[in-house]
PDB file as gemmi writes it, atoms N, CA and C in Angstrom:
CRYST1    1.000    1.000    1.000  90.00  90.00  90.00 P 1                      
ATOM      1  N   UNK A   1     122.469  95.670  63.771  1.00  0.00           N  
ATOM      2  CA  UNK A   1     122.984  97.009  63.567  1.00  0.00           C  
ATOM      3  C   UNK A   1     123.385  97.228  62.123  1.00  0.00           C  
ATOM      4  N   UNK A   2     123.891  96.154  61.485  1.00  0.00           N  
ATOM      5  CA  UNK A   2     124.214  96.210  60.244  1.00  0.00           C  
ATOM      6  C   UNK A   2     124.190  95.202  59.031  1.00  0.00           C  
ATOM      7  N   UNK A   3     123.591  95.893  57.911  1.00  0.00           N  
ATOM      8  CA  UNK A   3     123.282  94.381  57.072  1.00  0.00           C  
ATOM      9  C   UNK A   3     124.172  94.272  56.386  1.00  0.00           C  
ATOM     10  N   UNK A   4     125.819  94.611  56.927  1.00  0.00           N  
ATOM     11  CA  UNK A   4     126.648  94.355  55.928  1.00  0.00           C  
ATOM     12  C   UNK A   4     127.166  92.700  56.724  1.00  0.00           C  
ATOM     13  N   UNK A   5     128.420  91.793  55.813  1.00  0.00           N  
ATOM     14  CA  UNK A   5     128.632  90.386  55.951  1.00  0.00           C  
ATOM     15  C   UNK A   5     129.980  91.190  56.454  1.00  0.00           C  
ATOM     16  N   UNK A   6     129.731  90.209  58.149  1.00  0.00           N  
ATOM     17  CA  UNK A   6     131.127  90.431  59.096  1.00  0.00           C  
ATOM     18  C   UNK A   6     131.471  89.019  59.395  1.00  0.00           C  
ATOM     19  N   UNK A   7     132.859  89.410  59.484  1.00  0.00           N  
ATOM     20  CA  UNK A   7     133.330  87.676  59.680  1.00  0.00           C  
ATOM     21  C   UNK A   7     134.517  87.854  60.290  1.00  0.00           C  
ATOM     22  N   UNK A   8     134.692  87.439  61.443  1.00  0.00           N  
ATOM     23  CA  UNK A   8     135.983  87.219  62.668  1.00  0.00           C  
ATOM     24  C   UNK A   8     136.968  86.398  62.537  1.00  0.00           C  
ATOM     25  N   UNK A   9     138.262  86.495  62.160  1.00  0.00           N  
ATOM     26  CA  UNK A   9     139.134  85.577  61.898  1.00  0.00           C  
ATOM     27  C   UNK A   9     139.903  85.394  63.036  1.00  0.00           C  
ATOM     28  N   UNK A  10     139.571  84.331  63.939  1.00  0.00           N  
ATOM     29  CA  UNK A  10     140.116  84.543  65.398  1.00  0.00           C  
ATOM     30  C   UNK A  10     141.149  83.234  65.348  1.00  0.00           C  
ATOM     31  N   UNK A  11     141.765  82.950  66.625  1.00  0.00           N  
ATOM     32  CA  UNK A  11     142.246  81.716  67.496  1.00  0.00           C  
ATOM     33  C   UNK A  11     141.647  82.011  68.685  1.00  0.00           C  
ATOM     34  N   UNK A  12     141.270  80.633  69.152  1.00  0.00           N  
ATOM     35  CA  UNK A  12     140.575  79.822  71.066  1.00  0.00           C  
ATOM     36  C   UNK A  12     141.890  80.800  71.837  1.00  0.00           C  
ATOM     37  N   UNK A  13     143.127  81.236  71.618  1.00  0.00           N  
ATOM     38  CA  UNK A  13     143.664  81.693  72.858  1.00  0.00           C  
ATOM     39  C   UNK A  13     144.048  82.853  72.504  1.00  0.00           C  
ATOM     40  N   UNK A  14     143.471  83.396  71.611  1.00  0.00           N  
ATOM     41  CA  UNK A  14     143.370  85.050  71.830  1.00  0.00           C  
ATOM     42  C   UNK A  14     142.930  85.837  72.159  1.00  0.00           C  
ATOM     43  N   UNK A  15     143.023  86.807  73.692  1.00  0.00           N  
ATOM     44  CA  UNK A  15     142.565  87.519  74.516  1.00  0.00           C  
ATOM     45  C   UNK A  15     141.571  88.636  73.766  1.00  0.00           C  
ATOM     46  N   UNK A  16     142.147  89.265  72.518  1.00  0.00           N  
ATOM     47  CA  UNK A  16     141.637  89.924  71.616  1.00  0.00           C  
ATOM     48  C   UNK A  16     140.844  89.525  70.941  1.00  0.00           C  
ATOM     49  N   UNK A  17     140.636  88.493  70.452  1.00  0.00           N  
ATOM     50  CA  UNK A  17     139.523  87.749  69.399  1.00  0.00           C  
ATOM     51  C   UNK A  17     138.136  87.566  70.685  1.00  0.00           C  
ATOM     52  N   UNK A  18     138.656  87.505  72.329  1.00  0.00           N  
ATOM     53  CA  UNK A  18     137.596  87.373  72.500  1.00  0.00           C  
ATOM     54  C   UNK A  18     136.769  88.381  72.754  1.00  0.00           C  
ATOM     55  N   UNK A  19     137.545  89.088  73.372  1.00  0.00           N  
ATOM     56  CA  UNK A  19     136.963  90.905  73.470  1.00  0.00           C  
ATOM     57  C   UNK A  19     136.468  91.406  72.110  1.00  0.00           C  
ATOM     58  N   UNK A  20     136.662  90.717  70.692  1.00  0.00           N  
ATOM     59  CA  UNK A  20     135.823  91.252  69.930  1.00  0.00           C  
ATOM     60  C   UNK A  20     134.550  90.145  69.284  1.00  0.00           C  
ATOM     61  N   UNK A  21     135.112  89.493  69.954  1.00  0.00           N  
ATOM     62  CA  UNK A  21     133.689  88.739  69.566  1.00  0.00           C  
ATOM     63  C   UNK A  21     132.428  89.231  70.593  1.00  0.00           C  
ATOM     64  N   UNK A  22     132.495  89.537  72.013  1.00  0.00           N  
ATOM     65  CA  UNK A  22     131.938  90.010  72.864  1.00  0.00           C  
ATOM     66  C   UNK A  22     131.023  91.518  72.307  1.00  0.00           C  
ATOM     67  N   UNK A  23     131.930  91.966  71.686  1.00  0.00           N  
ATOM     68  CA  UNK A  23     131.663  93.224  71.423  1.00  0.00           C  
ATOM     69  C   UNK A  23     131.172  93.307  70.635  1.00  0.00           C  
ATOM     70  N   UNK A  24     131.140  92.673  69.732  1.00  0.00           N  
ATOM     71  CA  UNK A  24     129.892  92.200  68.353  1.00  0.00           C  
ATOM     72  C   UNK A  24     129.087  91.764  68.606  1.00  0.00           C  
ATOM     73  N   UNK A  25     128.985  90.990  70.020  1.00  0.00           N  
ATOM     74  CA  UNK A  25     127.808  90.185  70.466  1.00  0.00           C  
ATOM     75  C   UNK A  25     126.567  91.254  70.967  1.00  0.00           C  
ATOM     76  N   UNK A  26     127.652  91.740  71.739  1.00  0.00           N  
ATOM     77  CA  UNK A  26     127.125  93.041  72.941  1.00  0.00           C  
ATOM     78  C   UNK A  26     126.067  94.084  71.330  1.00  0.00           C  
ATOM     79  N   UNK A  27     126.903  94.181  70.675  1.00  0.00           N  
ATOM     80  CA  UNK A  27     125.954  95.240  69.527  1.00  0.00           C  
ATOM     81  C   UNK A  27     124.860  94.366  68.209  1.00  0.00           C  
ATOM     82  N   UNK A  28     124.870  93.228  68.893  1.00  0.00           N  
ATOM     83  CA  UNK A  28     124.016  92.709  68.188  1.00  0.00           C  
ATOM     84  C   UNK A  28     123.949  92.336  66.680  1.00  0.00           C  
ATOM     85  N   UNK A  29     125.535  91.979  66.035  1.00  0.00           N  
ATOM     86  CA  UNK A  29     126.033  92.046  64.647  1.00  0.00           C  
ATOM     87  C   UNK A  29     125.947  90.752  64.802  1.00  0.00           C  
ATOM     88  N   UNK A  30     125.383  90.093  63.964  1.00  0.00           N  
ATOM     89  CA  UNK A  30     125.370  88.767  62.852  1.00  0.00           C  
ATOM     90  C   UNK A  30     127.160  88.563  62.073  1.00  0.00           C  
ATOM     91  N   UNK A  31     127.755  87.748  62.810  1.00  0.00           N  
ATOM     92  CA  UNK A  31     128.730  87.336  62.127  1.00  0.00           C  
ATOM     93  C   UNK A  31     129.256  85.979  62.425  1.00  0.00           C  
ATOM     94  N   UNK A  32     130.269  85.585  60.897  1.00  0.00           N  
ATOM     95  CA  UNK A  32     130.835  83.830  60.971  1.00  0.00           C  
ATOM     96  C   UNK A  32     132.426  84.402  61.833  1.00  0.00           C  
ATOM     97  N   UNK A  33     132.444  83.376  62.536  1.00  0.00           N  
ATOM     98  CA  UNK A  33     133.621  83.192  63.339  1.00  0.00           C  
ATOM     99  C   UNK A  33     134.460  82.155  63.088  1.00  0.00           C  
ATOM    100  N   UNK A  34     135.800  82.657  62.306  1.00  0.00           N  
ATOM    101  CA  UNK A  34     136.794  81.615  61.546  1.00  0.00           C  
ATOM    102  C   UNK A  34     137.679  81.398  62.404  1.00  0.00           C  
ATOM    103  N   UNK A  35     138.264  79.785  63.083  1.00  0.00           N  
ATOM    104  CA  UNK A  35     139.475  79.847  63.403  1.00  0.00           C  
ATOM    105  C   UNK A  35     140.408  79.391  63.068  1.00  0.00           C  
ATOM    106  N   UNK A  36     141.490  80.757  62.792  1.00  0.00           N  
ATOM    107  CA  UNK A  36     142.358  79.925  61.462  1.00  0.00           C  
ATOM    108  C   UNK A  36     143.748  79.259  61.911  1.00  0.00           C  
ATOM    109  N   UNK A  37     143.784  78.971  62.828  1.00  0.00           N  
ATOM    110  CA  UNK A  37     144.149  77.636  63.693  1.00  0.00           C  
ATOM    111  C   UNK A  37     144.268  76.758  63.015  1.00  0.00           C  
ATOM    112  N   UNK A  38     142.883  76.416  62.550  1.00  0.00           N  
ATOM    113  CA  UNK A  38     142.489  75.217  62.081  1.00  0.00           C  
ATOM    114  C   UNK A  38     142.060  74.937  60.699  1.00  0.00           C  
ATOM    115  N   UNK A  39     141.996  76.208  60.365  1.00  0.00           N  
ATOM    116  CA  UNK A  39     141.641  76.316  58.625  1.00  0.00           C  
ATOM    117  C   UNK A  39     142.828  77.059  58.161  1.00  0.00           C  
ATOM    118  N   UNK A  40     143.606  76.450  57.615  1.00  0.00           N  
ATOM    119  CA  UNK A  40     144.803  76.824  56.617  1.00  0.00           C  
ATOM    120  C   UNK A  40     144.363  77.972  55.630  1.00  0.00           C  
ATOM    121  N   UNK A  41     143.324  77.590  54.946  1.00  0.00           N  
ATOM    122  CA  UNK A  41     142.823  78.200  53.487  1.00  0.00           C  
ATOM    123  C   UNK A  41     142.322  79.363  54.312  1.00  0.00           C  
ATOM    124  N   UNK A  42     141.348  79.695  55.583  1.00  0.00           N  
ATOM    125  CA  UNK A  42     141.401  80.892  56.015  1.00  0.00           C  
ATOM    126  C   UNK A  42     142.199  81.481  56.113  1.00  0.00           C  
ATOM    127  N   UNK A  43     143.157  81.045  56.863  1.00  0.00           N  
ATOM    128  CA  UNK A  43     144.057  81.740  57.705  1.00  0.00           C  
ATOM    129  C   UNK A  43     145.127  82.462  55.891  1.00  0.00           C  
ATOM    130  N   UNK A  44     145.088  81.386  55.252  1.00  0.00           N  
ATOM    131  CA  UNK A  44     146.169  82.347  54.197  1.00  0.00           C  
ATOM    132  C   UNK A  44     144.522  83.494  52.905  1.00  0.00           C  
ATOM    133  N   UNK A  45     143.664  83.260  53.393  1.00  0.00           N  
ATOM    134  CA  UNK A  45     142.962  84.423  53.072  1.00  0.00           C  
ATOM    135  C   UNK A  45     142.765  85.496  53.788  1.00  0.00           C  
ATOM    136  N   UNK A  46     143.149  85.671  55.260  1.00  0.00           N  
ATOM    137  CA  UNK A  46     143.067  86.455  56.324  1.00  0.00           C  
ATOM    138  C   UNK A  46     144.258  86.870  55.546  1.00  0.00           C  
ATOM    139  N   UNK A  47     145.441  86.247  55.184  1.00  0.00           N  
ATOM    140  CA  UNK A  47     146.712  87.433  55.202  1.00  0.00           C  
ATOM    141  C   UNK A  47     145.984  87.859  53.881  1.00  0.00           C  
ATOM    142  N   UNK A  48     146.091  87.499  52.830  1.00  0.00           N  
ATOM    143  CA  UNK A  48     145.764  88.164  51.655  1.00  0.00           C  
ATOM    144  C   UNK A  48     144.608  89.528  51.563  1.00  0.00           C  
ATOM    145  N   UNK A  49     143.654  89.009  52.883  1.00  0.00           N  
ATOM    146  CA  UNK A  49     142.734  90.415  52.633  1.00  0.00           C  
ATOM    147  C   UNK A  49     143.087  91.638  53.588  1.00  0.00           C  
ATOM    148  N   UNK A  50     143.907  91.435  54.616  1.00  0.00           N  
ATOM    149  CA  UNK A  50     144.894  92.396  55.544  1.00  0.00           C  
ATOM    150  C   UNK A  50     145.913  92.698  55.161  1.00  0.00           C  
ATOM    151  N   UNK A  51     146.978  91.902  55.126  1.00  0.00           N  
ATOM    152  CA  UNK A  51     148.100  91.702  54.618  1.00  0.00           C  
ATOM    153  C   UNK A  51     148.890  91.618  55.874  1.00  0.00           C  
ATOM    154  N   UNK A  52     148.631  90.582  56.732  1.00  0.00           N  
ATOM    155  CA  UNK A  52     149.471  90.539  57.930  1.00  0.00           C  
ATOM    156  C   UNK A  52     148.628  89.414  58.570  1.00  0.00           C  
ATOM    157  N   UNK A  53     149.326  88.373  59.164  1.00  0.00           N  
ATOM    158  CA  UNK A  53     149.038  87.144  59.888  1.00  0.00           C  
ATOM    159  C   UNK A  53     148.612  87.177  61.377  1.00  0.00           C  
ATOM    160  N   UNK A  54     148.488  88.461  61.979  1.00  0.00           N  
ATOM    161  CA  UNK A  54     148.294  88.659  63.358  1.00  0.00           C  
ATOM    162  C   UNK A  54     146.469  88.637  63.328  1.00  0.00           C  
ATOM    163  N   UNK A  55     145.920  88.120  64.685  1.00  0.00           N  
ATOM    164  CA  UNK A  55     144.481  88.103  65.035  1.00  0.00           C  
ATOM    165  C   UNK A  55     144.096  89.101  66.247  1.00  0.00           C  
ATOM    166  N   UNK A  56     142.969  89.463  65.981  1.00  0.00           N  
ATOM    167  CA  UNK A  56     141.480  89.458  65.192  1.00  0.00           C  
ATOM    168  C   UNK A  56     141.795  90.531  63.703  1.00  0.00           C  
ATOM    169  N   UNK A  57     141.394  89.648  63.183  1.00  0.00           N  
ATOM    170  CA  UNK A  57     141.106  90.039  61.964  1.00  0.00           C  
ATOM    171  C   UNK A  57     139.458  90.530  61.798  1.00  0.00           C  
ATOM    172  N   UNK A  58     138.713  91.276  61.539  1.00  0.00           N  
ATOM    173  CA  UNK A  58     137.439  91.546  61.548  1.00  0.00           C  
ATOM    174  C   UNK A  58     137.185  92.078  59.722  1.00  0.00           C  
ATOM    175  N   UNK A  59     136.261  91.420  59.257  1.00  0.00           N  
ATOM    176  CA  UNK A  59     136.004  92.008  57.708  1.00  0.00           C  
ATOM    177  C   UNK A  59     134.227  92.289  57.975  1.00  0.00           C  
ATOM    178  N   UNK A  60     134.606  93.250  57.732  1.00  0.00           N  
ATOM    179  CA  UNK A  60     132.965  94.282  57.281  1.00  0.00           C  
ATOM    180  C   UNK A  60     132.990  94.555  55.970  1.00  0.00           C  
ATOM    181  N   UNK A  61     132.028  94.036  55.396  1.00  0.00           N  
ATOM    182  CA  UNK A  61     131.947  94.053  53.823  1.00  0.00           C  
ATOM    183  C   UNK A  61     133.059  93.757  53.373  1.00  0.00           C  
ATOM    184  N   UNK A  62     133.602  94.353  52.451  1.00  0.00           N  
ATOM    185  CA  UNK A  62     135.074  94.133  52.130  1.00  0.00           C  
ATOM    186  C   UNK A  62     136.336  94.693  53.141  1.00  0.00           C  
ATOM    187  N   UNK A  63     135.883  95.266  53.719  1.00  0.00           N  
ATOM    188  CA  UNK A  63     136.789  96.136  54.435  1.00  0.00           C  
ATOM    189  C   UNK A  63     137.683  95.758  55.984  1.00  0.00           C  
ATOM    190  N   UNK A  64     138.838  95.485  56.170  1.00  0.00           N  
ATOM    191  CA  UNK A  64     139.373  94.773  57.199  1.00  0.00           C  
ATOM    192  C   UNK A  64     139.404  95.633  58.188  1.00  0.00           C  
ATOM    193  N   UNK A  65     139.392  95.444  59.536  1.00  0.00           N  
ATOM    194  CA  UNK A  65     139.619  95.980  60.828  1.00  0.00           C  
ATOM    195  C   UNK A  65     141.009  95.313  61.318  1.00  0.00           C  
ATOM    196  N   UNK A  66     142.386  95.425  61.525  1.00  0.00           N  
ATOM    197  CA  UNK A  66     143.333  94.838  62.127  1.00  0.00           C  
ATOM    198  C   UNK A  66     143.001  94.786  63.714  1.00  0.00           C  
ATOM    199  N   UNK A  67     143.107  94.182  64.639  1.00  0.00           N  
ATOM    200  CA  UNK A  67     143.155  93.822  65.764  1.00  0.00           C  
ATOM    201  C   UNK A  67     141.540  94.385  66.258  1.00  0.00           C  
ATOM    202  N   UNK A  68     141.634  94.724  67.437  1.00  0.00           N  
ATOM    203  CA  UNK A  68     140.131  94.829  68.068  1.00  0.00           C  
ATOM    204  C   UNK A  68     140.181  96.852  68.186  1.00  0.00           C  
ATOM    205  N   UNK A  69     139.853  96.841  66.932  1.00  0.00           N  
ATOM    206  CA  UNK A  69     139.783  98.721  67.072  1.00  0.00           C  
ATOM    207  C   UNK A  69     137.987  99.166  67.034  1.00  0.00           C  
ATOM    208  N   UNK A  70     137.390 100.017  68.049  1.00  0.00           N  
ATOM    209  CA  UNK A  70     136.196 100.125  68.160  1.00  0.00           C  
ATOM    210  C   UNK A  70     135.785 100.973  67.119  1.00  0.00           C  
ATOM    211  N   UNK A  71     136.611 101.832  67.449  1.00  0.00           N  
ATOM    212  CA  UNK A  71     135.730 103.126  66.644  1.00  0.00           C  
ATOM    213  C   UNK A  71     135.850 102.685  65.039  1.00  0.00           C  
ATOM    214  N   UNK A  72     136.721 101.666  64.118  1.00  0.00           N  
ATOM    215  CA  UNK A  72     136.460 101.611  63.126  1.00  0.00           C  
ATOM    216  C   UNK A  72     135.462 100.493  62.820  1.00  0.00           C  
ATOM    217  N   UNK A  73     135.342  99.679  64.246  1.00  0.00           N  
ATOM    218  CA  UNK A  73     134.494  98.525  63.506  1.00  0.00           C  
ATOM    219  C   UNK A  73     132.971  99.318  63.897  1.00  0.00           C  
ATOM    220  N   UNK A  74     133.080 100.150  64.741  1.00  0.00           N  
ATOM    221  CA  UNK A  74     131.967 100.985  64.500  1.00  0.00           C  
ATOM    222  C   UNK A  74     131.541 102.102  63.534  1.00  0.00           C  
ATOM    223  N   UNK A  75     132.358 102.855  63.150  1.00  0.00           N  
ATOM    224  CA  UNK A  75     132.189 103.065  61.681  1.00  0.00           C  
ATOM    225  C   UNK A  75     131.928 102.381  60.757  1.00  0.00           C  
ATOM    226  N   UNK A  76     132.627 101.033  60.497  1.00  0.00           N  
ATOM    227  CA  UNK A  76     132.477 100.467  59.553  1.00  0.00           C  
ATOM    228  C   UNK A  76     131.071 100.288  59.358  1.00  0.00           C  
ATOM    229  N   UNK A  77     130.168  99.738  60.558  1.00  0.00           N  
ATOM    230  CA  UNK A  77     129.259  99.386  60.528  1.00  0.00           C  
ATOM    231  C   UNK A  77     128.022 100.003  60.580  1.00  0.00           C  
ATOM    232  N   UNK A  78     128.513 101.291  60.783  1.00  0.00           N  
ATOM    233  CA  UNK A  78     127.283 102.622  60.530  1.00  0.00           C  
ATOM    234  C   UNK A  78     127.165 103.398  59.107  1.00  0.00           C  
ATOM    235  N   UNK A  79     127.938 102.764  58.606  1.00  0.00           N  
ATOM    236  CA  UNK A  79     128.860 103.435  57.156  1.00  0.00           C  
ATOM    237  C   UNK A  79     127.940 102.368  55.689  1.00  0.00           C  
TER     238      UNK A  79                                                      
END                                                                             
Protein backbone atom coordinates (compact mmCIF):
# COMPACT_ATOMS: atom_id res chain seq x y z
CA UNK A 1 0.00 0.00 0.00
CA UNK A 2 2.84 2.15 0.70
CA UNK A 3 6.46 2.72 -0.22
CA UNK A 4 7.03 4.72 2.66
CA UNK A 5 9.60 2.88 5.78
CA UNK A 6 7.10 1.76 8.72
CA UNK A 7 8.41 0.42 11.76
CA UNK A 8 6.36 -0.86 14.98
CA UNK A 9 7.80 -0.23 18.26
CA UNK A 10 5.91 -2.85 20.23
CA UNK A 11 6.19 -5.27 23.54
CA UNK A 12 5.06 -9.49 23.35
CA UNK A 13 2.23 -8.31 25.97
CA UNK A 14 0.68 -5.56 24.40
CA UNK A 15 -2.89 -6.05 23.42
CA UNK A 16 -2.39 -2.92 21.18
CA UNK A 17 0.87 -3.65 19.47
CA UNK A 18 -0.94 -6.67 18.46
CA UNK A 19 -4.03 -5.27 16.93
CA UNK A 20 -1.63 -3.12 15.04
CA UNK A 21 0.54 -5.31 13.80
CA UNK A 22 -2.57 -7.33 12.46
CA UNK A 23 -3.73 -4.40 10.87
CA UNK A 24 -0.68 -3.69 8.93
CA UNK A 25 -0.64 -7.18 8.09
CA UNK A 26 -4.34 -7.23 7.05
CA UNK A 27 -3.30 -3.98 4.55
CA UNK A 28 -0.44 -5.46 3.30
CA UNK A 29 2.40 -2.78 4.64
CA UNK A 30 6.01 -3.97 4.72
CA UNK A 31 7.25 -3.15 8.13
CA UNK A 32 10.33 -3.86 10.97
CA UNK A 33 8.85 -4.80 14.24
CA UNK A 34 10.97 -3.44 17.31
CA UNK A 35 10.64 -4.81 20.74
CA UNK A 36 11.75 -2.39 22.97
CA UNK A 37 11.58 -4.68 25.83
CA UNK A 38 14.55 -5.80 24.75
CA UNK A 39 16.34 -3.11 22.89
CA UNK A 40 17.18 -0.27 25.23
CA UNK A 41 18.64 1.96 22.31
CA UNK A 42 15.08 1.49 20.65
CA UNK A 43 13.07 1.92 23.18
CA UNK A 44 15.00 5.43 24.20
CA UNK A 45 14.64 6.31 20.34
CA UNK A 46 10.89 5.51 20.45
CA UNK A 47 10.73 8.26 23.27
CA UNK A 48 12.85 10.73 21.42
CA UNK A 49 10.83 10.40 18.10
CA UNK A 50 7.20 10.56 20.06
CA UNK A 51 8.09 11.93 23.05
CA UNK A 52 6.40 9.50 25.38
CA UNK A 53 7.37 5.84 26.48
CA UNK A 54 3.89 4.24 26.02
CA UNK A 55 3.37 1.34 23.03
CA UNK A 56 2.56 0.98 19.86
CA UNK A 57 4.51 3.36 18.65
CA UNK A 58 4.07 3.23 14.69
CA UNK A 59 6.62 5.54 12.42
CA UNK A 60 5.60 6.15 8.79
CA UNK A 61 8.33 7.91 7.21
CA UNK A 62 9.24 10.26 9.72
CA UNK A 63 6.07 10.68 11.13
CA UNK A 64 4.81 8.93 14.53
CA UNK A 65 1.35 7.40 15.12
CA UNK A 66 0.91 7.19 19.19
CA UNK A 67 -1.00 4.06 20.11
CA UNK A 68 -3.11 2.05 17.47
CA UNK A 69 -5.05 5.10 15.68
CA UNK A 70 -6.51 3.94 12.14
CA UNK A 71 -7.45 6.71 10.43
CA UNK A 72 -3.94 8.33 10.86
CA UNK A 73 -1.92 5.35 10.12
CA UNK A 74 -4.13 5.33 7.20
CA UNK A 75 -3.56 8.63 6.15
CA UNK A 76 -0.26 8.47 6.81
CA UNK A 77 0.04 5.91 4.39
CA UNK A 78 -2.03 7.26 1.52
CA UNK A 79 -0.29 10.62 2.02
Amino acid sequence: MSGKRVVLFSTPTCPWCKRAEQYLREKNVKFKKIDVSRDQNAANDMVRISGQSGVPVILIGSRPVVGFDRAKIDRLLAS
